[in-house]
Structure formats: C-alpha cells, structure tokens
N, C-alpha and C positions, 0 to 999 in steps of 0.2 A: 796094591794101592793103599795109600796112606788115607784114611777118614779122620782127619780134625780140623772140626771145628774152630778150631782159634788160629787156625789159620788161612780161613776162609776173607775174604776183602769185605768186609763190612761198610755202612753208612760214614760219612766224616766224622759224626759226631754222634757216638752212643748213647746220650742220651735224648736223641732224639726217636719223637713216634717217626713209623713212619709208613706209606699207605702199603696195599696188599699189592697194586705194582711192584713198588721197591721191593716187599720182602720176596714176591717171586724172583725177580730180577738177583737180589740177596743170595736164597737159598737154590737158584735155578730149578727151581718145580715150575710145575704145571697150575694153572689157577685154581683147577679140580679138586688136587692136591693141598693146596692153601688150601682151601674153604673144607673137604672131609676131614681135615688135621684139626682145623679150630673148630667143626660141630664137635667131632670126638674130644675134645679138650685137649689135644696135643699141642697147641700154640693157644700162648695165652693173646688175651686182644682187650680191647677197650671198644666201646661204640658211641660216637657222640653225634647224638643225634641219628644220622642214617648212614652217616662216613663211620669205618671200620680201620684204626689205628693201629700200630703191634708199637712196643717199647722192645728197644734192640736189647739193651741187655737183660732182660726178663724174656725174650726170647730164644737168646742165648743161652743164659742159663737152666730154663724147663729141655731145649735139646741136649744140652750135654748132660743133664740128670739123664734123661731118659737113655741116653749111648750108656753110662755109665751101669743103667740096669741093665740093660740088652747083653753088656759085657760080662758082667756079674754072674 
C-alpha cells in the first residue's frame, strides 16, 4: 500500500483554516488521535478564542516532514 500524502483529497482551498471535524474527516483519524497529535505538537493549530483551527498547508507540510524522518 502506497502512503502519500499528496495525494490524499484535501479541503477546496488550501488556504483555508479549517475546524478539527474537517481535519478528522481530512486525515480519516479518530478525534482521540487529532487532539494526542496536537498536545504532543505533531499537528500544528491556531486557537481563537475557544475554537481550535489547523491551516491545511502548514499541516500538510509538518506531516510530510515528519513521514520524511520516519523514512530516513
């Protein structure tokens, strides 16, 4: 099985935020999984106010660093 990222179906328009529904829905994880990923700082986020945002391709790009070390 093939693992890339860039060819995964992303939001319409990258640069938008977008909420932790969508990045589940995005990445197909678990909400669990959202939320240990961004305490551990593996997904970066924004918080405005009490609402918790992700920017698609600053997400994008901290996952495919991280694949890139795993691969390494």
């Amino acid at each position: 099985m093939r693992n890339n990222l860039q060819t995964v179906v992303t939001p319409a328009n990258d640069a938008d935020f977008i909420t932790e529904d969508e990045l589940i829905g995005w990445l197909k994880i678990s909400r669990g999984t959202a939320i240990n990923h961004r305490k551990a700082g593996l997904l970066p986020f924004v918080r405005l106010g009490h609402a918790i945002r992700y920017h698609v391709p600053t997400v994008r790009e901290s996952l495919l660093r991280r694949q890139r070390e795993v691969a390494a």
